[in-house]
C-alpha positions, 0 to 999 in steps of 0.5 A: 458275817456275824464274824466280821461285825465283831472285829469292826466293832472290837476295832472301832471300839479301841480307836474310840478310847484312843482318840477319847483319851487324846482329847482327854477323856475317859470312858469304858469299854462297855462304853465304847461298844456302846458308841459304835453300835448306836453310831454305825445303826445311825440312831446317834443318841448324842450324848457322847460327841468327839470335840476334835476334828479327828474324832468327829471324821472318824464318827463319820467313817463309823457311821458311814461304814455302819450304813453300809453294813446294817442297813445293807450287808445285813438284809442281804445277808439275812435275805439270801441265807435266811428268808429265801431258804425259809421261802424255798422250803416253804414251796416245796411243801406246798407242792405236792409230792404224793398221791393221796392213798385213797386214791385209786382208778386214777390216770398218770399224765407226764405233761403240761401240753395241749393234749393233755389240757383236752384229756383232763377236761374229759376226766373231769366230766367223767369224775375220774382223778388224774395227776400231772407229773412235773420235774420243775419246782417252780413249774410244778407250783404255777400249775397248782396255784391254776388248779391242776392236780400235780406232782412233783418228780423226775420222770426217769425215778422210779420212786415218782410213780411210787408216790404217783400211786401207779399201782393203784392206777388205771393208766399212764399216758405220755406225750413226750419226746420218743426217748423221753417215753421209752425211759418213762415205759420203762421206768413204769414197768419197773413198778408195775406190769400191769398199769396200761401205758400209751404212748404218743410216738412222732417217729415210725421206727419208734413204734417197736421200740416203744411197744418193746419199752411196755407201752401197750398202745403207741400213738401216731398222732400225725398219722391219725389226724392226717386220716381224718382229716382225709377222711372229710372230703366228701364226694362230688356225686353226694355219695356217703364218706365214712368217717368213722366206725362204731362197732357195726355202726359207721358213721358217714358224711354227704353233701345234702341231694340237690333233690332234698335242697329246701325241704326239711328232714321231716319230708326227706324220706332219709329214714323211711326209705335208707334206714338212716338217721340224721345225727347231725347238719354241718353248715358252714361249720356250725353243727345243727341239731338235725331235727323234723324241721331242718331245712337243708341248703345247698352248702349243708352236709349229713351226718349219717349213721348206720349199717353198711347196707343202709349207706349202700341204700342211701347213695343209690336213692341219693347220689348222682349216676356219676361213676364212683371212680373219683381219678379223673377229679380235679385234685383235693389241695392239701396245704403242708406238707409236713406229717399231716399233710403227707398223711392226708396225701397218703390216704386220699391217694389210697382212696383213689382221690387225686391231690397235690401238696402246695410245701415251701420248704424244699427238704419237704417235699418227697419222691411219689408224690404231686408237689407245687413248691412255693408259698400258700399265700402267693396266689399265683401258687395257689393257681398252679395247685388247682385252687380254682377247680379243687373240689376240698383244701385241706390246711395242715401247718401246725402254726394255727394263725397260719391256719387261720390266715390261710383258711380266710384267704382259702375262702375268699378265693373259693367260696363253693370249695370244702375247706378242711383245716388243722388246729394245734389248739382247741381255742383256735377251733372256733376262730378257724371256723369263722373264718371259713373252714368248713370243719376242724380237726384239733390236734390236741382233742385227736389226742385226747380222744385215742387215750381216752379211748383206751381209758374207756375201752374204745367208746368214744368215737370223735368226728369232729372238733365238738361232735362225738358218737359215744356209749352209755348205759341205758339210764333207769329213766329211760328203761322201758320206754320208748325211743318216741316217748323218751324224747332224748334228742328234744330234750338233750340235743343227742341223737340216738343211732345204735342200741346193744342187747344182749350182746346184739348190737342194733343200728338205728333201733325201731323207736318205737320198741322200749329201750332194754334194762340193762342194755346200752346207748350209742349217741350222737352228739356235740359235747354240749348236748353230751354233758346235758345228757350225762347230767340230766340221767346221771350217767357216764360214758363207758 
């Protein structure tokens, strides 16, 4: 470019003397440089003119050919070679690109998706570091501009996971595609034998191939929300459903007996009777701290937790005479049949429960199983499922505004039926909940728990979309005291269900003995009354 300004001006340069000296006048070299320099920038001094038409069209041409070329040419060309450069280099070292060294214990993540915004809150409350590995520049600088720790790096480099600090890490977790993480397992053991690698994995016949990688934990997702989700769906009798375990600890859920329906937990005889604790009341999915003064209702639900031989004493003092033999119950309608749904199908089937999938997409639906094809929002379909005696409906799509729709119209229909339902996102968990569902199941917090779970050597146990059992130290307040005089539940909402001493592990402890120095906690709670916890005794989930 700078080239081709000098030949303009050499040319306009030597047409200037000509035409000067055809109108018989002389000037200089310097002169005529002069002269197309300051005409073709347009600042016309005019103190040198042409008289003659010709010498004053040629002006024209100078300076309109100088407009095109200072004014235009040369902030093009100064823009694209110059300042954007100076701008790219700039970003890449605002991006960063390595881990501090003094960063240890931290946790390597390879995406940007929801189940990794639900672990990083987490981490955060937990005081652990993590770092997101980006391959995109642009990317990479939109997520540090919002806060995100991230780096720059392809995710098949081994000098990534160099700058990553995976030799002083305590884990990697990804979430990608099957391929994706069989590459990424590999690139890590290339680095490192000893970090722990989870997985996520959509495939069945990825699990091996991943595990043969050097993942030491393969995720599926879709298995694993579908089981819990089944696991919701509560008997009819009002016996327990275990939705979970803890150790020796399990943890169940059971519609309130019409016997204690109007009268408060202090009254119930629950724990004089059973030796169960209440952790928690679900109404309509609202959780309430179950306190003395809880009154259950008809459509409330017991969170219980205790030993199996207390849940053994509960559904004999509680539950109805009917026959446990659920195969003759009006089916539980799973909406979806994609992996979640069969997932639901296969365990409730495995559990003797009868169900019936409602699946619109033909190449959906499979041999072995009960399928009504059609959609969900016909009601006609709906009816040909057994929407009007369904005791549970369980909502499985992965698009949450169709959650939402059909949870809303699910509700309308059957305002006495159980709704169950899926959420792709943690933001859509409250919404589902308003709009009937009687629990929800996030698919990014599922997730989140199992790899936080292999973090935290399995202390942590999600029941619900907010409700959590989880392990703590006990805290030097509270060493020595007892259940009664630590006020824990009043204090922070958290329901102690389990202690451990000396290796012995206690479900439901007298609480009236004082809490062992140096033993643990099992709580129950929803994470706000576990952040009131972990804040007020300055502690941390183990």
């Amino acid at each position: 470019m700078l080239a081709l300004l000098t030949v303009i001006v050499a040319v306009y340069s030597a047409l200037f003397h000509e035409i000067m000296e055809h109108e018989g006048q002389r000037y200089s070299w310097i002169t005529a440089i002069y002269w197309t320099l300051v005409t073709m920038s347009t600042l016309g001094f005019g103190d040198i003119t042409f008289e003659s038409d010709l010498g004053r069209t040629f002006s024209v041409v100078v300076l309109l050919s100088g407009s095109v070329f200072i004014l235009v040419l040369l902030p093009f060309t100064f823009i694209q070679f110059v300042f954007l450069p100076w701008m790219e280099s700039t970003q890449r070292a605002r991006a960063p690109r390595r881990v501090d060294d003094d960063v240890r214990d931290h946790v390597i993540l390879t995406s940007t998706g929801p189940i990794e915004a639900a672990l990083r809150t987490r981490l955060d409350r937990a005081g652990i570091a993590h770092v997101t590995l980006v391959a995109d520049l642009d990317e990479a600088l939109k997520h540090h501009d919002e806060g995100l720790t991230v780096m720059v790096g392809e995710l098949d480099d081994p000098a990534t996971y160099d700058a990553a600090g995976v030799d002083r890490a305590s884990l990697v977790a990804t979430t990608q595609a099957d391929t994706t993480n069989t590459n990424v397992a590999f690139t890590v053991r290339e680095r490192s034998e000893s970090i722990r690698i989870v997985a996520t994995a959509n495939a069945e016949a990825s699990i091996d191939i991943l595990e043969l990688a050097g993942c030491d934990e393969v995720l599926r997702l879709g298995e694993m929300l579908g089981t819990a989700l089944a696991r919701r769906v509560l008997a009819p009798d009002g016996r327990t459903q275990v939705v979970g375990r803890f150790d020796e600890l399990l943890i169940a859920e059971a519609a309130a007996p019409d016997a204690l329906v109007g009268k408060p937990l202090l009254g119930s005889g629950i724990r004089d009777h059973t030796g169960i604790t209440v952790g928690g009341v679900w109404d309509r999915g609202e959780l309430l701290i179950a306190r003395p003064s809880t009154v259950l209702t008809e459509t409330s639900i017991l969170v219980l937790a205790g030993s199996a031989e207390q849940l053994a004493r509960y559904d004999a003092r509680f539950a109805s005479d009917d026959q446990a033999d659920r195969s003759q119950d009006p089916p539980v309608v799973i909406i979806g049949g994609g992996r979640v749904g069969r997932a639901v199908a296969r365990h409730l089937r495995n559990l003797g429960i009868p169900n019936r999938i409602v699946e619109k997409q033909t190449e959906r639906i499979r041999d072995g199983g009960d399928y009504v094809e059609g959609d969900a929002a016909d009601i006609a379909v709906l009816k040909r499922a057994g929407i009007d005696d369904a005791p549970s409906v369980v909502i499985t799509t992965h698009d949450d505004d169709v959650n939402v729709y059909l949870t809303n119209y699910c509700r309308r229909l059957r305002a006495d039926a159980q709704i169950i339902a899926r959420s792709r996102l943690d933001r859509n968990v409250s919404t589902l909940h308003r709009a009937g569902a009687d629990f929800v199941l996030s698919y990014a917090s599922t997730g989140a728990n199992a790899i936080w779970n292999m973090l935290s050597a399995d202390n942590t146990l999600q029941l619900a979309e907010g409700l959590d059992v989880f392990r703590v130290p006990v805290p030097r307040k509270l060493a020595g005291k007892p259940l009664t005089q630590a006020r824990i539940r009043e204090e922070t909402g958290c329901t102690v269900v389990a202690s451990v001493s000396d290796g012995t592990f206690e479900p439901n402890p007298d609480p009236s003995v004082a809490l062992p120095d140096g033993g643990e906690l099992v709580l129950v709670g929803d994470s706000e009354s576990e952040h009131r916890f972990l804040s007020r005794y300055r502690t941390s989930p183990r």
